[in-house]
VEXDREN-2710 file (C-alpha; in Angstrom, 1 decimal):
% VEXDREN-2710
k/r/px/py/pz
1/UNK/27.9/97.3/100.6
2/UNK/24.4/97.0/100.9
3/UNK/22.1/98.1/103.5
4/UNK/18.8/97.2/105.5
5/UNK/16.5/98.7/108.1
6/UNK/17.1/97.6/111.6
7/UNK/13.5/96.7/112.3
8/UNK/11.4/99.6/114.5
9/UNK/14.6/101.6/114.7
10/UNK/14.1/102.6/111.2
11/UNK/18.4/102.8/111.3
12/UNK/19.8/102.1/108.1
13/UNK/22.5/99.7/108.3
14/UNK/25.2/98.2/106.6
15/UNK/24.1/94.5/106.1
16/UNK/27.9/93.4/107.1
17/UNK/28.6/95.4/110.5
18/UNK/31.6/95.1/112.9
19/UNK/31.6/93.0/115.8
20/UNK/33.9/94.6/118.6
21/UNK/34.9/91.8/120.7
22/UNK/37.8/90.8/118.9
23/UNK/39.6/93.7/118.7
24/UNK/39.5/93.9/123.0
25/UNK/42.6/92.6/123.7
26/UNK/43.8/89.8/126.0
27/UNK/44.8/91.9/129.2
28/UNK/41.5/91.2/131.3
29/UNK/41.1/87.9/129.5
30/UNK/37.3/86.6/127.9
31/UNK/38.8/87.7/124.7
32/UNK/40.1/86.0/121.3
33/UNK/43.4/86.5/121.9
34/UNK/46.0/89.2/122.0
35/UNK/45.6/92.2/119.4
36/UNK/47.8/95.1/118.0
37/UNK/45.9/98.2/118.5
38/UNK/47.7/99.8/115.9
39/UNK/46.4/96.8/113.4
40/UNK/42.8/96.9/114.9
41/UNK/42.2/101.2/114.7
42/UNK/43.3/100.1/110.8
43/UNK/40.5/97.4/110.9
44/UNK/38.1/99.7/111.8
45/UNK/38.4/102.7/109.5
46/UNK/38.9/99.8/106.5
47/UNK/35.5/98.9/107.3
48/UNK/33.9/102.2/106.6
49/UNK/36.5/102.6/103.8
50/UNK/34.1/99.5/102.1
51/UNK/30.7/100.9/103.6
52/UNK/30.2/99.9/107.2
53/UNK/28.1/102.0/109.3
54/UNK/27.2/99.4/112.2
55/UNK/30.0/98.9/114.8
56/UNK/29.1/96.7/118.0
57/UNK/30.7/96.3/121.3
58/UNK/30.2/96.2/124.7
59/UNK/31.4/98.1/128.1
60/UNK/33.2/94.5/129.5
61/UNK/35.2/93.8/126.1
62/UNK/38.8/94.7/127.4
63/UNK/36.8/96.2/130.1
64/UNK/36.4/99.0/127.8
65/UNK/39.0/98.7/125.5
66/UNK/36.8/97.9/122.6
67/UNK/35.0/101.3/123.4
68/UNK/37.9/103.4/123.3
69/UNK/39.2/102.1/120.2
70/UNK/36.0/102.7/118.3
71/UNK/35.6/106.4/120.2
72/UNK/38.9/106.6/119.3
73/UNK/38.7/105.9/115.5
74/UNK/35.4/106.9/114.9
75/UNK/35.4/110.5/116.5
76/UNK/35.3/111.9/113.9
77/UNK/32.5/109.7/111.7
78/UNK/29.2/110.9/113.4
79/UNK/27.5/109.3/110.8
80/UNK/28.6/105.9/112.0
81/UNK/26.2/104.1/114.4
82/UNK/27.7/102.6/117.4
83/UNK/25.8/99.9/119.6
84/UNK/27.3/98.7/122.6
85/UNK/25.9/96.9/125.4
86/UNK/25.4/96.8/129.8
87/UNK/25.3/94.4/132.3
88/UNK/28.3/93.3/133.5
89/UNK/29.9/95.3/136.2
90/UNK/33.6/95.2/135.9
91/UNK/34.6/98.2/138.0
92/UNK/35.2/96.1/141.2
93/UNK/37.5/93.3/142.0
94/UNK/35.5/90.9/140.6
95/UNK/33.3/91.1/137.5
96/UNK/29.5/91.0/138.3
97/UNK/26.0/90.8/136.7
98/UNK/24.6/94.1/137.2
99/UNK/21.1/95.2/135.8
100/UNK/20.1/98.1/138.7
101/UNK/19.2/101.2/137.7
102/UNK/21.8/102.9/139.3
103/UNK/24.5/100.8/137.5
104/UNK/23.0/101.2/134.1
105/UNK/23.1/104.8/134.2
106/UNK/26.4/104.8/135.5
107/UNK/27.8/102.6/133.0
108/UNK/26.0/104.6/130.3
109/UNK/27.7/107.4/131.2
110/UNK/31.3/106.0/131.0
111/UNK/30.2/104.3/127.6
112/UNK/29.4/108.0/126.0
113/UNK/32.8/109.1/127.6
114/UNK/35.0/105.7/126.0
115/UNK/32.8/106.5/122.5
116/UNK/33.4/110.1/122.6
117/UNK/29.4/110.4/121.7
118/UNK/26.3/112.5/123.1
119/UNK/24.5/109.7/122.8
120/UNK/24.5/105.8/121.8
121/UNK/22.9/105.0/118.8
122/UNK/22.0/101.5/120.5
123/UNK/22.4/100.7/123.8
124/UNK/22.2/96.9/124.3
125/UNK/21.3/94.8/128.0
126/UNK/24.0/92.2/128.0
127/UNK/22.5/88.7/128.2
128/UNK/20.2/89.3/131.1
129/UNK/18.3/86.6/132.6
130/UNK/14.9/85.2/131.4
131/UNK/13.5/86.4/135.1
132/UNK/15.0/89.8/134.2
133/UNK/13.5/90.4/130.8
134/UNK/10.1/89.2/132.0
135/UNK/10.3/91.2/135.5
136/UNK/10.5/94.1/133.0
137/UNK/11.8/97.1/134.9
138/UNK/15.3/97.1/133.8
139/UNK/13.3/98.8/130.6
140/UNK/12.4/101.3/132.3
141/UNK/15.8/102.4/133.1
142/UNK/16.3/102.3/129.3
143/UNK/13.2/104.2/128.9
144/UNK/14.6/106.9/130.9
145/UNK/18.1/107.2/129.2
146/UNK/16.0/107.2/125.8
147/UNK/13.7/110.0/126.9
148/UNK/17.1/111.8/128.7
149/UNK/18.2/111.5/125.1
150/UNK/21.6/109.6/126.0
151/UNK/20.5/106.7/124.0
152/UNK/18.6/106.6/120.8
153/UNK/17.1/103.2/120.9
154/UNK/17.4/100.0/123.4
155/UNK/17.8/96.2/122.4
156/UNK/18.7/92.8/124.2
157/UNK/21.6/90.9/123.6
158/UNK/20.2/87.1/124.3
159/UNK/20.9/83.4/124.9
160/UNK/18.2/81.3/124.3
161/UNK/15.0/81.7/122.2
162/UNK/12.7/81.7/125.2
163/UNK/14.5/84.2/126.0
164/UNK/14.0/86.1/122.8
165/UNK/10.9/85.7/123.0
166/UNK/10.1/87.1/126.1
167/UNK/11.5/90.5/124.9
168/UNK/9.1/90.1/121.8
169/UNK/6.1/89.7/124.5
170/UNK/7.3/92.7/126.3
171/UNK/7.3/94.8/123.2
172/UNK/9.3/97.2/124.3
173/UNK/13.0/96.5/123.0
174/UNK/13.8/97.2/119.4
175/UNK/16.3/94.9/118.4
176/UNK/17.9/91.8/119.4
177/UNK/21.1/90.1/118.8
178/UNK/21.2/87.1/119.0
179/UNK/23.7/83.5/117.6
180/UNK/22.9/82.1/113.9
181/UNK/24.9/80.6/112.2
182/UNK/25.9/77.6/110.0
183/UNK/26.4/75.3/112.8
184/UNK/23.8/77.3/115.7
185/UNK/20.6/77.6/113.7
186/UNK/18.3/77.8/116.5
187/UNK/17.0/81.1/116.6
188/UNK/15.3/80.6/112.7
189/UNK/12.3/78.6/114.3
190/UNK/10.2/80.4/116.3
191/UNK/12.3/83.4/117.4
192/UNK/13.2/85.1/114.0
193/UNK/8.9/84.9/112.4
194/UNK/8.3/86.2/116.0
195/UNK/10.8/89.2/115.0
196/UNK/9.2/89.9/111.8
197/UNK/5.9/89.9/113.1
198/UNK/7.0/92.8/115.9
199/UNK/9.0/94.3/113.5
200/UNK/11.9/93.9/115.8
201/UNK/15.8/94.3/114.5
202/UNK/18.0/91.0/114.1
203/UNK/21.9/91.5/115.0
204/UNK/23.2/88.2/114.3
205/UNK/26.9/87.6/116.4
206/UNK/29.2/84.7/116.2
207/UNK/28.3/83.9/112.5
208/UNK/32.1/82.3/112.1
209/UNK/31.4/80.2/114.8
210/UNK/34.3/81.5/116.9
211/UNK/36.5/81.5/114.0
212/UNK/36.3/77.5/113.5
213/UNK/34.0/78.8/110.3
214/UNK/36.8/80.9/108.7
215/UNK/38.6/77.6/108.5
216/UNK/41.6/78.7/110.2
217/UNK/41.0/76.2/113.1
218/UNK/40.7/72.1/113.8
219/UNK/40.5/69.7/116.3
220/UNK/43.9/70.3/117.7
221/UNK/44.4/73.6/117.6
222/UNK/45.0/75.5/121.1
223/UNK/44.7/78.6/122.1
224/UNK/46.4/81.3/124.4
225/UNK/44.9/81.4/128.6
226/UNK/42.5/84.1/128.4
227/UNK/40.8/83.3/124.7
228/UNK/37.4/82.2/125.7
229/UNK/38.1/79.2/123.1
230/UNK/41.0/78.0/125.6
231/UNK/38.5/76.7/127.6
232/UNK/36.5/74.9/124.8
233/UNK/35.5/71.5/125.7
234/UNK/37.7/68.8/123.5
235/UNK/34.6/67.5/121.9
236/UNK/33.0/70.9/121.2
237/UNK/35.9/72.1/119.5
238/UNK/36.3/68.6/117.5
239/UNK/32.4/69.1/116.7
240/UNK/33.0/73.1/115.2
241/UNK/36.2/71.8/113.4
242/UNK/34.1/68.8/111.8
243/UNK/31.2/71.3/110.9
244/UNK/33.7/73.5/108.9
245/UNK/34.9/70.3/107.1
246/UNK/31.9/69.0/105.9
247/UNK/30.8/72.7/104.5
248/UNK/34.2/74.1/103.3
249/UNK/34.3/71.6/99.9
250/UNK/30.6/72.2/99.0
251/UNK/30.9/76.2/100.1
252/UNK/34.7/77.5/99.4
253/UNK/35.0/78.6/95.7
254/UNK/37.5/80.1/93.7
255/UNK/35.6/84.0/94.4
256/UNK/34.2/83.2/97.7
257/UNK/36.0/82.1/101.1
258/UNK/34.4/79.6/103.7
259/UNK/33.8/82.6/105.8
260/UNK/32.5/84.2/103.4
261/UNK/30.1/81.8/102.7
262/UNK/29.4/81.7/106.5
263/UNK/28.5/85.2/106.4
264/UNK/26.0/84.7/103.4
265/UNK/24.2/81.8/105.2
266/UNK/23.2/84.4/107.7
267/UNK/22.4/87.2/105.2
268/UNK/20.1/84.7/103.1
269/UNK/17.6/85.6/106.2
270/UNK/15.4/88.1/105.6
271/UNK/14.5/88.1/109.2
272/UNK/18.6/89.5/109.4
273/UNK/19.3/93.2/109.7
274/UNK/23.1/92.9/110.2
275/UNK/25.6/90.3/110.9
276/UNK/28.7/91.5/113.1
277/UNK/31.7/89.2/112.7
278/UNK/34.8/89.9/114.6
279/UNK/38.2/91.5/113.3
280/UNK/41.5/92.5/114.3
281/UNK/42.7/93.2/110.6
282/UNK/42.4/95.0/107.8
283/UNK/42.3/92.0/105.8
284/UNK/39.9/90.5/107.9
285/UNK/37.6/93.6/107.5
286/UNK/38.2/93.4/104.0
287/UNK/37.0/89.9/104.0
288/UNK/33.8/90.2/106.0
289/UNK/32.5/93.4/104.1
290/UNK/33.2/92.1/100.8
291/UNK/30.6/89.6/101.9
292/UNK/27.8/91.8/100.9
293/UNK/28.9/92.1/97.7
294/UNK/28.9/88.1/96.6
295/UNK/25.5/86.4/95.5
296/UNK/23.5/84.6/97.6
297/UNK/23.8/80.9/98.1
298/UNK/22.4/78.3/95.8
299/UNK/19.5/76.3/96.3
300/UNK/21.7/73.4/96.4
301/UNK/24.2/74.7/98.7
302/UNK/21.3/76.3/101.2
303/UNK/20.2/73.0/101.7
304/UNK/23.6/71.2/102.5
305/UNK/23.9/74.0/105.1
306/UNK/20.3/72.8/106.3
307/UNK/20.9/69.7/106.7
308/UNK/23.3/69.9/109.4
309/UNK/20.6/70.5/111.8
310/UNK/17.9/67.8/110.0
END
């Protein structure tokens, strides 16, 4: 495994983390299907068996089933870094967007108790609004968690690149996690030399592309009510099946799977401090982190991937 500096932070991180939504569960639905708990606690510890120190999650996954898992199965690893993310209030009937002060403290605190940590390494707002990020005072809140030394250090999870870009102007968050991938290259333009500039940390999520880039998936595959890709439009999923087609002869080798290759796309970035793809296996874990480990692409190969979005 190989590591890199999460921008201002100054965290050293394991280039391949953990992404935390998979290993939710189906129970509250918004998930990737149903899980074995059992399976997923071995997921976790097999990824810092093979180096990784960078888990990510978030308070709604499994409305908090994610976070207890990882408390549960990294109790005992203080050296691990944990980032999890607020901004969806879940604790009432019906899930809402929730960026008051009061809430974010109050959902901090049942974070640190899920994690069975002091404090969270990174503590993530959840996709909030462009009029949020510019109105600016939700930082404040994260200010005060920072200086009450329940969090460590404060990032956006985001959408769009105006978006991102807004937090850069701000100054004030440390990282941001955004989509990149092979078939969402969006972010590279303005939003990742932006990054550098600020010195500002780059999570990259959804680097399989929901899966479809692990080649598992096509056109007609279907999936259980409650996986978020149940919902897929017919045409989406026919375009993220025909992306994986045209890549997997050019990119799947004898030593390297698709997503592996996937997951080496995003690495060839320098503006990329860690990449989180989601598990719910040891063998899955043993596939992502092994990702580190493999060269980077080719010339050749870089530009195939390129030319999708020419």
């Amino acid at each position: 495994m190989k590591y890199r500096t999460l921008g201002r932070t100054g965290l050293r991180v394991s280039e391949v983390g953990f992404g935390g939504w998979a290993i939710a569960g189906n129970r509250h639905g918004n998930s990737y299907g149903p899980t074995d708990d059992t399976a997923s606690l071995r997921a976790i510890l097999r990824a810092v068996e093979m180096g990784c120190n960078f888990f990510d999650t978030a308070d709604m996954y499994g409305h908090g089933h994610s976070e207890e898992l990882l408390g549960e199965a990294l109790s005992e690893s203080p050296e691990v870094l944990i980032a999890t993310k607020v901004g969806c209030n879940f604790y009432g009937n019906v899930a809402v967007l929730d960026f008051s002060p009061k809430y974010v403290a109050y959902a901090c605190e049942q974070s640190l108790r899920r994690l069975r940590r002091k404090a969270i390494d990174l503590y993530q707002l959840h996709n909030p609004s462009l009029e949020v990020i510019r109105d600016g005072r939700v930082f404040d809140v994260m200010d005060e968690l920072k200086r009450g030394g329940k969090i460590r250090h404060y990032g956006v999870s985001i959408f769009t690149p105006e978006e991102g870009l807004a937090c850069i102007e701000d100054g004030r968050p440390e990282t941001l996690q955004l989509v990149y991938s092979i078939v969402n290259q969006s972010m590279a333009k303005q939003v990742f030399p932006a990054a550098r500039a600020e010195n500002v940390g780059v999570i990259a999520r959804e680097p399989l592309a929901n899966g479809f880039l692990s080649g598992k998936y096509n056109a007609a595959s279907s999936f259980t009510q409650g996986d978020i890709r149940h919902n897929f439009p017919p045409r989406y999923q026919e375009a993220l099946a025909a992306a994986a087609r045209h890549v997997k002869g050019a990119l799947e080798t004898e030593g390297r799977t698709l997503a592996q290759a996937a997951l080496r796309f995003v690495l060839d970035s320098e503006a990329v401090s860690v990449v989180i793809p989601g598990c719910k296996t040891p063998d899955q874990a043993k596939e992502n982190m092994s990702a580190s480990a493999l060269s980077p692409l080719s010339a050749e190969e870089t530009d195939l991937v390129l030319s999708l979005f020419r």
